[in-house]
PyMOL CGO cylinders between C-alpha atoms (Angstrom):
from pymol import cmd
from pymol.cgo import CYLINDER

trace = [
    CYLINDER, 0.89, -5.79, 8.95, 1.86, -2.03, 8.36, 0.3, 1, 1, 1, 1, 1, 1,
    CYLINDER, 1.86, -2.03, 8.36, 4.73, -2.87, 6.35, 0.3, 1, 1, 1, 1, 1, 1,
    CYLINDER, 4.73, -2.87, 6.35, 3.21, -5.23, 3.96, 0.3, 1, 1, 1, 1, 1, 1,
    CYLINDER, 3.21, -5.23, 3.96, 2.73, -2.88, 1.59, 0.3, 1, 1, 1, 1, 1, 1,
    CYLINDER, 2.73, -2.88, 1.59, 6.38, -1.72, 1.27, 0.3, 1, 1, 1, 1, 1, 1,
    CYLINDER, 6.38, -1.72, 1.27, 8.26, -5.04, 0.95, 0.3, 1, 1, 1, 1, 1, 1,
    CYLINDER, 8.26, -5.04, 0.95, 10.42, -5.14, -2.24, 0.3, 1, 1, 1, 1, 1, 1,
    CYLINDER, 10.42, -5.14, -2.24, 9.01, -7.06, -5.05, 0.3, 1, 1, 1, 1, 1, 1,
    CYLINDER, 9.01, -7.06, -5.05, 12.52, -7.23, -7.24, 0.3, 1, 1, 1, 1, 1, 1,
    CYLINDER, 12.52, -7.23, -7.24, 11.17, -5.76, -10.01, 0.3, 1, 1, 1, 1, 1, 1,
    CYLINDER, 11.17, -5.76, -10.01, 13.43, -2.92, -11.42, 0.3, 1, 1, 1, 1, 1, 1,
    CYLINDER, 13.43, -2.92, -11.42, 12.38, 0.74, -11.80, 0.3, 1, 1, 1, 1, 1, 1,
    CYLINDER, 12.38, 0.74, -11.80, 14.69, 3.46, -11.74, 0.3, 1, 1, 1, 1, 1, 1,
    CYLINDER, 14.69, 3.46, -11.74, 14.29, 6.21, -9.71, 0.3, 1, 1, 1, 1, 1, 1,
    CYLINDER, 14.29, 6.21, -9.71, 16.46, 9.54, -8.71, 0.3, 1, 1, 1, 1, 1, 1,
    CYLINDER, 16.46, 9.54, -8.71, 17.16, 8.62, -4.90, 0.3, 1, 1, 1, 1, 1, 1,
    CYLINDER, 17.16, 8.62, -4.90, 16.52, 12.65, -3.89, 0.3, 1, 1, 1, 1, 1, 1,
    CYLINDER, 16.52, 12.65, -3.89, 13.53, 13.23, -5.57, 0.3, 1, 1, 1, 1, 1, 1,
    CYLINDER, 13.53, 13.23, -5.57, 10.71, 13.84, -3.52, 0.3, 1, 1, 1, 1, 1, 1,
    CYLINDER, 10.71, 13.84, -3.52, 12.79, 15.10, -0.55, 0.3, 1, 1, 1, 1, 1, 1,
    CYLINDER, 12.79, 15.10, -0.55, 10.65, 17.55, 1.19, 0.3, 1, 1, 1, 1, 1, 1,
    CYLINDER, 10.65, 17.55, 1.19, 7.24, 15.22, 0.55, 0.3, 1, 1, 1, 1, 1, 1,
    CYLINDER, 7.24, 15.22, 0.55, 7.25, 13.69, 4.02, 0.3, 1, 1, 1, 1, 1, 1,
    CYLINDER, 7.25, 13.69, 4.02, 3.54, 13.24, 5.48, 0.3, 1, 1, 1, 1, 1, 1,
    CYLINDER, 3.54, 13.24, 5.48, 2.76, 14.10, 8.55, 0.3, 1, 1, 1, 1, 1, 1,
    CYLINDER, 2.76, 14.10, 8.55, 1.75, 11.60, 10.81, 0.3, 1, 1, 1, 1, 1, 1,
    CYLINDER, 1.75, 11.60, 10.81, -1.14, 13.81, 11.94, 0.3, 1, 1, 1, 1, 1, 1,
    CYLINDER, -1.14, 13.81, 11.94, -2.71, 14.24, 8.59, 0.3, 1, 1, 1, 1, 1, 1,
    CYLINDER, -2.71, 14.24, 8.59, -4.32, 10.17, 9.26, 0.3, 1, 1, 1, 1, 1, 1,
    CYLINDER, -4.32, 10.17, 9.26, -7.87, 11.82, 9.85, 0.3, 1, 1, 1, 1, 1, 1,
    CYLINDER, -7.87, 11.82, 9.85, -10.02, 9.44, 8.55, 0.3, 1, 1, 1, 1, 1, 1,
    CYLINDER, -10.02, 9.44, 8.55, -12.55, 7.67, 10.74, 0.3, 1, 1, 1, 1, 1, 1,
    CYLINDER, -12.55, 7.67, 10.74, -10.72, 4.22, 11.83, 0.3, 1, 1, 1, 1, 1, 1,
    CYLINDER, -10.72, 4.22, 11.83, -13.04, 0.79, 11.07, 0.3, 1, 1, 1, 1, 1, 1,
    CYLINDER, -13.04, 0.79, 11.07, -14.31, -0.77, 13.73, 0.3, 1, 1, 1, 1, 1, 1,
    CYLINDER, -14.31, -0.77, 13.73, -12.61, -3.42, 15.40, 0.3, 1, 1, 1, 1, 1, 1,
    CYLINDER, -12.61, -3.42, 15.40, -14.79, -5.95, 15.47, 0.3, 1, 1, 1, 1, 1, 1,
    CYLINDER, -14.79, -5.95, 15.47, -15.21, -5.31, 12.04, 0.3, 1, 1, 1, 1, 1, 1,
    CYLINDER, -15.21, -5.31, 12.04, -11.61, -6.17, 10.88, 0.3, 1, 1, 1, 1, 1, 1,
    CYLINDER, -11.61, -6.17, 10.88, -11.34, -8.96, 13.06, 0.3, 1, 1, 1, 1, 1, 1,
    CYLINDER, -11.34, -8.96, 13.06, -14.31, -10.14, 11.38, 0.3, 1, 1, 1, 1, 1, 1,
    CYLINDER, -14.31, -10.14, 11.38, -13.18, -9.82, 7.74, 0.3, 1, 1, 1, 1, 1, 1,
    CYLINDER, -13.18, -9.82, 7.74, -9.33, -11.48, 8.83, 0.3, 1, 1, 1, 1, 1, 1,
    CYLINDER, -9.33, -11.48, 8.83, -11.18, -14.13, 10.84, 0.3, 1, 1, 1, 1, 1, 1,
    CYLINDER, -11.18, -14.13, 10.84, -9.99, -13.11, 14.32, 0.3, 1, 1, 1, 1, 1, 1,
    CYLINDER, -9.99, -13.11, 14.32, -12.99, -13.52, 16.09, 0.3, 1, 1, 1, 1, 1, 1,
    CYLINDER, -12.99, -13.52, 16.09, -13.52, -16.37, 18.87, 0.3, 1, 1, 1, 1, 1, 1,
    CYLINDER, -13.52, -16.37, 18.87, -12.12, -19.60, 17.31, 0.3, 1, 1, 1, 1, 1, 1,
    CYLINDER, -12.12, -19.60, 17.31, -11.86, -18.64, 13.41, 0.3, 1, 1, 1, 1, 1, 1,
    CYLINDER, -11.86, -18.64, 13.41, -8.86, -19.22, 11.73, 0.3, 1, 1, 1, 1, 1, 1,
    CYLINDER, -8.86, -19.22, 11.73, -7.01, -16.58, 10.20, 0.3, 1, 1, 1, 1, 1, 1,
    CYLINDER, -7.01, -16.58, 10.20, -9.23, -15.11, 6.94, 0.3, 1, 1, 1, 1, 1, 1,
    CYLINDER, -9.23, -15.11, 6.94, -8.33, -16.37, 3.46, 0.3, 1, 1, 1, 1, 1, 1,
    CYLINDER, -8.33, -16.37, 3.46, -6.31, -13.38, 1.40, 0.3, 1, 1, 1, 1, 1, 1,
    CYLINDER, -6.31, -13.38, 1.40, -9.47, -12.25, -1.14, 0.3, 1, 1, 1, 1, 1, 1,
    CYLINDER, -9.47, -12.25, -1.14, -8.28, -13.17, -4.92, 0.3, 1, 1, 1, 1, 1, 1,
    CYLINDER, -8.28, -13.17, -4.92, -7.32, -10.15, -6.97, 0.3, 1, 1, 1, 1, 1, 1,
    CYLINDER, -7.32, -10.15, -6.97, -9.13, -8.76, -9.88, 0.3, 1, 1, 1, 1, 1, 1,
    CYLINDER, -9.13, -8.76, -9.88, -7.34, -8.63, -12.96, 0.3, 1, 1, 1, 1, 1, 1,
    CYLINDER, -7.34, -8.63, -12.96, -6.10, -5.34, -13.91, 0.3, 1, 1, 1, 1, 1, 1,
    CYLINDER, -6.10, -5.34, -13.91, -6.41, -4.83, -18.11, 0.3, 1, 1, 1, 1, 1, 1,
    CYLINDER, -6.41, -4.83, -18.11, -3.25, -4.06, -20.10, 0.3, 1, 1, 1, 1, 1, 1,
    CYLINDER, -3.25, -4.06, -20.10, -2.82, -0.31, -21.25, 0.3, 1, 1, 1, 1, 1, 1,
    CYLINDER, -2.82, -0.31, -21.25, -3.86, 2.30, -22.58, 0.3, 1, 1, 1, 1, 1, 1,
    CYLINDER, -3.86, 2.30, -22.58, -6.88, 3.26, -20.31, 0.3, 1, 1, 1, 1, 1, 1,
    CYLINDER, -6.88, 3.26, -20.31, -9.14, 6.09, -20.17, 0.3, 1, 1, 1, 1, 1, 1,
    CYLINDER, -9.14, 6.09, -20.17, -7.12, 9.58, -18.62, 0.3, 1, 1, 1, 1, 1, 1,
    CYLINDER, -7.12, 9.58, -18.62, -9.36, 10.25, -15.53, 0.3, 1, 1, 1, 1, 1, 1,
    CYLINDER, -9.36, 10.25, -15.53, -10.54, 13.42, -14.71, 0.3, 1, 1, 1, 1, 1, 1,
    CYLINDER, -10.54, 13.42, -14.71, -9.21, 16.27, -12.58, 0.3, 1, 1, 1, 1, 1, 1,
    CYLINDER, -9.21, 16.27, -12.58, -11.40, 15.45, -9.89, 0.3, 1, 1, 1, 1, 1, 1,
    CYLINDER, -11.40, 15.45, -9.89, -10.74, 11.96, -9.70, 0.3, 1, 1, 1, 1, 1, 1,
    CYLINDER, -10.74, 11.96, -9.70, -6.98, 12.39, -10.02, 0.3, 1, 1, 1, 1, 1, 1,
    CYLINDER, -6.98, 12.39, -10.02, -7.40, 14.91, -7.29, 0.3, 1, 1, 1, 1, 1, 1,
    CYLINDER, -7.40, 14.91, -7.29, -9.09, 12.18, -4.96, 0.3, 1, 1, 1, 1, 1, 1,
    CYLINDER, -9.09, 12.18, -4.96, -6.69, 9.26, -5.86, 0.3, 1, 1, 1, 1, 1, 1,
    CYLINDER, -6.69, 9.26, -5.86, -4.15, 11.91, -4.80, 0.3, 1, 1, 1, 1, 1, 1,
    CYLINDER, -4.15, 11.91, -4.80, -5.58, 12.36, -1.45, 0.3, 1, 1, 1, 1, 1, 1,
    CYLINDER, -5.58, 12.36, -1.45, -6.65, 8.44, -0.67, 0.3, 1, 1, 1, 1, 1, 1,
    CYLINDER, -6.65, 8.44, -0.67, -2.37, 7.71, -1.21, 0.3, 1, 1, 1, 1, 1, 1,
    CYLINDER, -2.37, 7.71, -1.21, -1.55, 10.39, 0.74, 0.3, 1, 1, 1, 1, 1, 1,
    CYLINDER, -1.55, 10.39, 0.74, -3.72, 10.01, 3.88, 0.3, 1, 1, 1, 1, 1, 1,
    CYLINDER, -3.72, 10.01, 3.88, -2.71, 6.13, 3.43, 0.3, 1, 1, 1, 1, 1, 1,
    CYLINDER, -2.71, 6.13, 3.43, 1.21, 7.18, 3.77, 0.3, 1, 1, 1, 1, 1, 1,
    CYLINDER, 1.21, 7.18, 3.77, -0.17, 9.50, 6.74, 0.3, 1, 1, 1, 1, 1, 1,
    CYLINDER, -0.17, 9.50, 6.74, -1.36, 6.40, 8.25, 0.3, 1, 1, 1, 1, 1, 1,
    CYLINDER, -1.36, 6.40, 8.25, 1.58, 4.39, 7.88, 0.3, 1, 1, 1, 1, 1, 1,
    CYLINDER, 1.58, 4.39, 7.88, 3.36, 6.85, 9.46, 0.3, 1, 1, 1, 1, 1, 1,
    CYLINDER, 3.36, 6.85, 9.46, 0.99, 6.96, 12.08, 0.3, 1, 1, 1, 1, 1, 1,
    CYLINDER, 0.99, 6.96, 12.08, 1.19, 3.16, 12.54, 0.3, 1, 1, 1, 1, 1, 1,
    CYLINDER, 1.19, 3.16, 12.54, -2.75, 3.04, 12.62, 0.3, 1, 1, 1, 1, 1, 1,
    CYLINDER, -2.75, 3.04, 12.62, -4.01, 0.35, 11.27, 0.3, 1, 1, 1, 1, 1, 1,
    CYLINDER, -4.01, 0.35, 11.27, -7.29, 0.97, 12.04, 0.3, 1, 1, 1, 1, 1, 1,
    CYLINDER, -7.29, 0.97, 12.04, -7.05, 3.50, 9.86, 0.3, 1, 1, 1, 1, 1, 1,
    CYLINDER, -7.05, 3.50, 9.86, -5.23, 2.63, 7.08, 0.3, 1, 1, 1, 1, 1, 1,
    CYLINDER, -5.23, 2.63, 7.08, -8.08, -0.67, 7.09, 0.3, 1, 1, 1, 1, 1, 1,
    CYLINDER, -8.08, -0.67, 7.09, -10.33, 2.58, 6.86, 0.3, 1, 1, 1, 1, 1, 1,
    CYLINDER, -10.33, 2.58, 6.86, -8.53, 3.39, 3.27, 0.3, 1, 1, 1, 1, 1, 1,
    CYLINDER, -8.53, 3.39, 3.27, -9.01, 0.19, 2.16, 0.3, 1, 1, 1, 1, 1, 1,
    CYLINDER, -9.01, 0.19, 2.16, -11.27, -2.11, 0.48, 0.3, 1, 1, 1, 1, 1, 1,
    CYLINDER, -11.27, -2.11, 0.48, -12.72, -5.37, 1.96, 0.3, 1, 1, 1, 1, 1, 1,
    CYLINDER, -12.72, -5.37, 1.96, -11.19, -7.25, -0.66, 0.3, 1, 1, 1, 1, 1, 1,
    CYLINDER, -11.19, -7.25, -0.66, -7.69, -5.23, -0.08, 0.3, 1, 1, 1, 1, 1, 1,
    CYLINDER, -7.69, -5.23, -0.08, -7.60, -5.11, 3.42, 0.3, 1, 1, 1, 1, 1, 1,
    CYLINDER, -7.60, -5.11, 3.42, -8.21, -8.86, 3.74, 0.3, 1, 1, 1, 1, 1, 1,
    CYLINDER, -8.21, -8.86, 3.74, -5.07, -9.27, 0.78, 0.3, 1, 1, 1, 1, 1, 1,
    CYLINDER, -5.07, -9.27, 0.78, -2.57, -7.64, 2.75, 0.3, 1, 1, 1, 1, 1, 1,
    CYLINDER, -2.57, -7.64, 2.75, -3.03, -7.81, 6.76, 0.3, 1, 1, 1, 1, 1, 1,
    CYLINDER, -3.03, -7.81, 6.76, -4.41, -11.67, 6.18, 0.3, 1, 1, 1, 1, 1, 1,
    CYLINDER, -4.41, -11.67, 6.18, -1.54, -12.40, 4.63, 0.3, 1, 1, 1, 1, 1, 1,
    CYLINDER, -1.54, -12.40, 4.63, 0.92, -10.24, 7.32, 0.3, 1, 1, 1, 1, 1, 1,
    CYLINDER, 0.92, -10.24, 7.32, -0.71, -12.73, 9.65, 0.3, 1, 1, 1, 1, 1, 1,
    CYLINDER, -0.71, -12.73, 9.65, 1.41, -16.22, 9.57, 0.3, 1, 1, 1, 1, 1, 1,
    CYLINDER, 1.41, -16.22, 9.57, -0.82, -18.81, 9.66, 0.3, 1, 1, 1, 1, 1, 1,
    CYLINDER, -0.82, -18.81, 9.66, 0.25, -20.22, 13.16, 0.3, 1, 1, 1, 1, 1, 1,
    CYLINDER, 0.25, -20.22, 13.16, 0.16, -16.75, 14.49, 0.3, 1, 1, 1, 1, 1, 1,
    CYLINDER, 0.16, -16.75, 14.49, -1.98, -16.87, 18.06, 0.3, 1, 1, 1, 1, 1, 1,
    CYLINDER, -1.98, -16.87, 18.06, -5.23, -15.16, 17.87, 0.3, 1, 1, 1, 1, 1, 1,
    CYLINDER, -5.23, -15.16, 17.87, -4.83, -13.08, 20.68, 0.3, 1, 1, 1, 1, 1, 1,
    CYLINDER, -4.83, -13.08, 20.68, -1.08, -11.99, 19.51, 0.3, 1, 1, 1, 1, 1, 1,
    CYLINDER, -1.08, -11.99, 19.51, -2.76, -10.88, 15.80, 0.3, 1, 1, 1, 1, 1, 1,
    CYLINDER, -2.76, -10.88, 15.80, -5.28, -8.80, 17.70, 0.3, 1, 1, 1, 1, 1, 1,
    CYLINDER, -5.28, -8.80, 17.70, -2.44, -7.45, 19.79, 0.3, 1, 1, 1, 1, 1, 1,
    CYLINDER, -2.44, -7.45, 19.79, -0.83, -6.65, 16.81, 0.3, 1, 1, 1, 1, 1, 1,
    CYLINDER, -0.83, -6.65, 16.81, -4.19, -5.04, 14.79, 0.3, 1, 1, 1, 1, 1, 1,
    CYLINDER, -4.19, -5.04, 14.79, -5.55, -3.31, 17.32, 0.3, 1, 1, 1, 1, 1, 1,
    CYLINDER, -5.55, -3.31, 17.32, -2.93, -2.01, 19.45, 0.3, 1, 1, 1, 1, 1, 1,
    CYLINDER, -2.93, -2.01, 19.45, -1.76, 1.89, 20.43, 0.3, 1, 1, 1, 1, 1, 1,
    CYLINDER, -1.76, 1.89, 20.43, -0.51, 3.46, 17.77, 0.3, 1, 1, 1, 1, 1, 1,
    CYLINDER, -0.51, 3.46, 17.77, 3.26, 4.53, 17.78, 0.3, 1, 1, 1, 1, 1, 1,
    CYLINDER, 3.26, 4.53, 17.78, 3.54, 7.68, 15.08, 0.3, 1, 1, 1, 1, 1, 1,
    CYLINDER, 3.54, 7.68, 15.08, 7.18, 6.76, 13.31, 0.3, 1, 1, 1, 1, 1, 1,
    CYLINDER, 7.18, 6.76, 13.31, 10.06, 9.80, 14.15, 0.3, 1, 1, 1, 1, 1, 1,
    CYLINDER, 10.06, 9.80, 14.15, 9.97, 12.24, 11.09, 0.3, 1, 1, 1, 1, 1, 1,
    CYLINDER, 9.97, 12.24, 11.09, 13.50, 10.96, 9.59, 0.3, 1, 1, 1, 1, 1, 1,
    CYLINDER, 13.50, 10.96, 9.59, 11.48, 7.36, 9.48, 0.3, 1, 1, 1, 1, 1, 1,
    CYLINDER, 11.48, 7.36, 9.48, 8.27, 9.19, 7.63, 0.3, 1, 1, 1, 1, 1, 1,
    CYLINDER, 8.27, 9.19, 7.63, 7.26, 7.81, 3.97, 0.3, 1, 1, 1, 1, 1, 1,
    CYLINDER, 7.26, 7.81, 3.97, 7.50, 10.60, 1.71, 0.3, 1, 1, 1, 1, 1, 1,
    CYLINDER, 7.50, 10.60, 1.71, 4.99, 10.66, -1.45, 0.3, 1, 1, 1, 1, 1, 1,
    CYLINDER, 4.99, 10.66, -1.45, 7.23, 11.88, -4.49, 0.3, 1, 1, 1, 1, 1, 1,
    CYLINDER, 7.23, 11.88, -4.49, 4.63, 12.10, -7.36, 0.3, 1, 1, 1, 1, 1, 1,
    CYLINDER, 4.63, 12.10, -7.36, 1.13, 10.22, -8.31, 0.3, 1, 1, 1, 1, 1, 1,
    CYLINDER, 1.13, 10.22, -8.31, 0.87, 10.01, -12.02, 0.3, 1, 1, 1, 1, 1, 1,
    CYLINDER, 0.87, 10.01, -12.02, -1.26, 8.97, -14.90, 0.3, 1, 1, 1, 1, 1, 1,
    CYLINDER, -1.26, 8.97, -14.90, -4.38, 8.56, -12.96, 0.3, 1, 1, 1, 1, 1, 1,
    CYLINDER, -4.38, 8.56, -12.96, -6.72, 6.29, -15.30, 0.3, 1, 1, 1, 1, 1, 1,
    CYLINDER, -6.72, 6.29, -15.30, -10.04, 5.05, -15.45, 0.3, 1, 1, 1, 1, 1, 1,
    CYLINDER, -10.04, 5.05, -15.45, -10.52, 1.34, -16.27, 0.3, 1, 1, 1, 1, 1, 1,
    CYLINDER, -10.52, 1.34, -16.27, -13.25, -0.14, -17.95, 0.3, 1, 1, 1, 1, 1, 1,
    CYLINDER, -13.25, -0.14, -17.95, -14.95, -1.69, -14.53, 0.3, 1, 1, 1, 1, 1, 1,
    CYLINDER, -14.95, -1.69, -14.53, -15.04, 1.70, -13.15, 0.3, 1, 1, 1, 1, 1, 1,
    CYLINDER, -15.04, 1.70, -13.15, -11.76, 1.24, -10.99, 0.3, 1, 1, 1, 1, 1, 1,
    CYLINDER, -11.76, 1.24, -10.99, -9.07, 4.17, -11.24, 0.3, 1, 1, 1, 1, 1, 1,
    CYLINDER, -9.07, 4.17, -11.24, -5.23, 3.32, -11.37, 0.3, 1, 1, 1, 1, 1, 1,
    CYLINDER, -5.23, 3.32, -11.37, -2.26, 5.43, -10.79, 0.3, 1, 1, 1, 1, 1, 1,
    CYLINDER, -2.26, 5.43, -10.79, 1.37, 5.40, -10.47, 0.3, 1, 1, 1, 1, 1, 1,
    CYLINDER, 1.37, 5.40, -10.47, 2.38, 6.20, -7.28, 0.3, 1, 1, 1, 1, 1, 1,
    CYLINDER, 2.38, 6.20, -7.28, 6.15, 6.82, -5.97, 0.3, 1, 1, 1, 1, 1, 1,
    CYLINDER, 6.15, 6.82, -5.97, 6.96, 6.61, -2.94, 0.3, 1, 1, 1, 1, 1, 1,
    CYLINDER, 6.96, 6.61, -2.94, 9.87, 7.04, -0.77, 0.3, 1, 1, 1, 1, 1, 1,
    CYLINDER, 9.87, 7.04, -0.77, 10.33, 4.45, 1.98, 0.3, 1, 1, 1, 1, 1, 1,
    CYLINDER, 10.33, 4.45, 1.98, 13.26, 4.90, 4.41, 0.3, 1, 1, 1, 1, 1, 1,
    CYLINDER, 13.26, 4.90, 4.41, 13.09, 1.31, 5.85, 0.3, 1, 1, 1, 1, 1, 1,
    CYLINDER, 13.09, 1.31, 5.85, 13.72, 0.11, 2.33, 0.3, 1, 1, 1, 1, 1, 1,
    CYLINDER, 13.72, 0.11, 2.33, 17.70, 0.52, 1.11, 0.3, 1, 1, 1, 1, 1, 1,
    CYLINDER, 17.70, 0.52, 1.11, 19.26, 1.42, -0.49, 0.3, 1, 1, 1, 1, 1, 1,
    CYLINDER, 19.26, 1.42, -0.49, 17.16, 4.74, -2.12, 0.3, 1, 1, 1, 1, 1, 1,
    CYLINDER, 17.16, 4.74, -2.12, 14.28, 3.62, -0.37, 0.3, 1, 1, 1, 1, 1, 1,
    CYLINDER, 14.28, 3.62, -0.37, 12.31, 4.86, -3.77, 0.3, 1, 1, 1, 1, 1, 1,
    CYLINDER, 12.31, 4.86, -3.77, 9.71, 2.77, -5.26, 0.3, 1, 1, 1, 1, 1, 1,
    CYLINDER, 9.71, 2.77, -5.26, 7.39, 2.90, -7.64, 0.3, 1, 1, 1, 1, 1, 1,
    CYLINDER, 7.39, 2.90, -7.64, 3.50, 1.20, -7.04, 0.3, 1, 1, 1, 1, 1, 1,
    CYLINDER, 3.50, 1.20, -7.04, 0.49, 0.79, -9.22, 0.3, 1, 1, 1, 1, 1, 1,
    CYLINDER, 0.49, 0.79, -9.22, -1.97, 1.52, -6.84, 0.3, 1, 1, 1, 1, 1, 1,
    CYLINDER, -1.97, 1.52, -6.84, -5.77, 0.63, -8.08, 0.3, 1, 1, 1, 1, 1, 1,
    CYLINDER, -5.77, 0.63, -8.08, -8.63, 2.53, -6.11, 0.3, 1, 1, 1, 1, 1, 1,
    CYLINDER, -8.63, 2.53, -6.11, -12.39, 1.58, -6.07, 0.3, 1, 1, 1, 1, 1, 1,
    CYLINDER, -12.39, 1.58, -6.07, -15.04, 4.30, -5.29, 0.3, 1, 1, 1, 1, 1, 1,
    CYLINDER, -15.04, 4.30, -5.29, -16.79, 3.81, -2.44, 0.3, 1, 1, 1, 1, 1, 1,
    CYLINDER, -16.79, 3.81, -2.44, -19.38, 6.77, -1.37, 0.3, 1, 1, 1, 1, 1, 1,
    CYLINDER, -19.38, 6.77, -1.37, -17.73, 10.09, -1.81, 0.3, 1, 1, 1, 1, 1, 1,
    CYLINDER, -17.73, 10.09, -1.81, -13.79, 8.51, -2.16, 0.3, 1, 1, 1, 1, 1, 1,
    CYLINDER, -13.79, 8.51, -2.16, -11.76, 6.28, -3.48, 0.3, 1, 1, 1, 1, 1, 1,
    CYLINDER, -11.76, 6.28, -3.48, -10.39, 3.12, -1.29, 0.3, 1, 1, 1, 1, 1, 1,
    CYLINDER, -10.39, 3.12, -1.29, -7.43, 1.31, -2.09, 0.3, 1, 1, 1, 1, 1, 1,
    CYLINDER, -7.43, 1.31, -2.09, -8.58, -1.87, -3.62, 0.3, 1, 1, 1, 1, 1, 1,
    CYLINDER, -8.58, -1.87, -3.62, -5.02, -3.22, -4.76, 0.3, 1, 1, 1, 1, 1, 1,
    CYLINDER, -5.02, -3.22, -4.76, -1.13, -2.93, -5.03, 0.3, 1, 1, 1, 1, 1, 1,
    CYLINDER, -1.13, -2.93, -5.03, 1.45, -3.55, -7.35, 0.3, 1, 1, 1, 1, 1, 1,
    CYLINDER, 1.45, -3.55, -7.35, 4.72, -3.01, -6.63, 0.3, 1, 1, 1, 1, 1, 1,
    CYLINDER, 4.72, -3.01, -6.63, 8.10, -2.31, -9.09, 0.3, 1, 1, 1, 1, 1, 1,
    CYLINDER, 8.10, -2.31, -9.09, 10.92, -1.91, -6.89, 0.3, 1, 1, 1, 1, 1, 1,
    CYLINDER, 10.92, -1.91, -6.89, 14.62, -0.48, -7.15, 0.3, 1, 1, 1, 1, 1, 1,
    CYLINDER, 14.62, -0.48, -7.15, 16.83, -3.62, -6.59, 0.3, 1, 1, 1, 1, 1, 1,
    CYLINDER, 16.83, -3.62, -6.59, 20.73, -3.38, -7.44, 0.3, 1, 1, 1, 1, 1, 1,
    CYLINDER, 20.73, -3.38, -7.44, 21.92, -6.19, -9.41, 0.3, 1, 1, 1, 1, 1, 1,
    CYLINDER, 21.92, -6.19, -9.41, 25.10, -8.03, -7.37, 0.3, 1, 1, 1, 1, 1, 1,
    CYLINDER, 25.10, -8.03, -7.37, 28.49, -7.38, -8.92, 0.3, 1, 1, 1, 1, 1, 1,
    CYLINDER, 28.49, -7.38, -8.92, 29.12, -9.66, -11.67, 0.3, 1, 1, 1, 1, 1, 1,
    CYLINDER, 29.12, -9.66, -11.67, 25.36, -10.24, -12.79, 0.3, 1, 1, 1, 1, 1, 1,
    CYLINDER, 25.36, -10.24, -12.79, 25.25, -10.84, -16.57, 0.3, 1, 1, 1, 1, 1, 1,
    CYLINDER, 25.25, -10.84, -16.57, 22.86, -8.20, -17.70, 0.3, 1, 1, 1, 1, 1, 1,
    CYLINDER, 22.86, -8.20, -17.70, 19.15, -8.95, -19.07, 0.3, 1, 1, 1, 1, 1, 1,
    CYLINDER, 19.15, -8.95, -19.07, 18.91, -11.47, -21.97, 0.3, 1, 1, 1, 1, 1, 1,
    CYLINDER, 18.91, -11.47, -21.97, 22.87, -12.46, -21.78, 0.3, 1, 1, 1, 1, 1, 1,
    CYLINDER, 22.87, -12.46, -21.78, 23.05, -15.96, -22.38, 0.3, 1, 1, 1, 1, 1, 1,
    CYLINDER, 23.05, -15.96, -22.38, 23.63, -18.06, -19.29, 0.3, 1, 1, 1, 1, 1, 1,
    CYLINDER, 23.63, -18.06, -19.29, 25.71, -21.25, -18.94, 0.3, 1, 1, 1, 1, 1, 1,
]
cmd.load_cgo(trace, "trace")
């Protein structure tokens, strides 16, 4: 379920594979209160006899140009992606549920879950002792840009990250949306652009195919 979030979607972006070198996060900078377990075993439908919880349906995200948030806001989106990479790092899911919303958190673990999976083993899986990655395995956060206010009072920004479990840069590129929720922003959604090379031979976009 951790690594959800960083499977490649085969969408190109181009990225310089150095950049962002010395951006690791620390696995101990996960500080945020972790949800309850009960509580996300509710929401994924791991309680007694459920089945596994339905992914929640996404929320459309409007075409550009949006509204430039404000430094404050930027600040906070800033923070929410990096404790979330902190967390990954971490591997606590607990947590990183904590940085998410409902609707998010239900998208991306439900969906980690295969369908079949045993109850017990997806528990296992959610609720288990975290295991902090070594630092040469840490996500690194290499810039969050154009923060933006959309018109339903979400914020978006592009976030890169590095990834070392991805090849072969490990750099990719996300659209991360945030909803506020008390004094911070969760992570409500996720959209990914990643770095793919094209296979030798590959006709380039729009050449005619046979």
């Amino acid at each position: 379920a951790l690594t959800v979030a960083f499977v490649p979607a085969g969408v190109a972006a181009q990225a310089t594979p150095d950049a962002g070198k010395d951006r690791a996060v620390p696995a101990d900078e996960c500080q945020v209160e972790p949800r309850a377990v009960d509580e996300v075993f509710a929401l994924l439908g791991l309680m007694e006899e459920a089945e596994g919880g339905a992914p929640a349906a996404r929320t459309p995200v409007p075409a550009p140009p949006w509204t430039a948030a404000d430094k404050e806001t930027a600040a906070a989106a800033e923070a929410t992606a990096r404790e979330w990479l902190a967390c990954i790092n971490a591997d606590d899911n607990l947590r990183i549920a904590a940085l998410m919303s409902d609707a998010a958190l239900t998208r991306f673990f439900a969906s980690a879950l295969g369908a079949a999976e045993a109850i017990e083993a997806a528990r296992a899986n959610l609720a288990g002792t975290p295991v902090p990655r070594s630092e040469e395995e840490h996500a690194q956060l290499v810039a969050v840009s154009d923060v933006s206010r959309l018109d339903d009072g979400r914020i978006a920004a592009l976030v890169v990250v590095k990834e070392p479990a991805l090849r072969p840069s490990g750099q990719e590129t996300l659209l991360l949306i945030f909803t506020p929720v008390g004094d911070r922003l969760l992570i409500d959604d996720l959209i990914q652009f990643s770095a793919v090379p094209r296979p030798a031979g590959t006709p380039d976009a729009g050449t005619p195919q046979p």
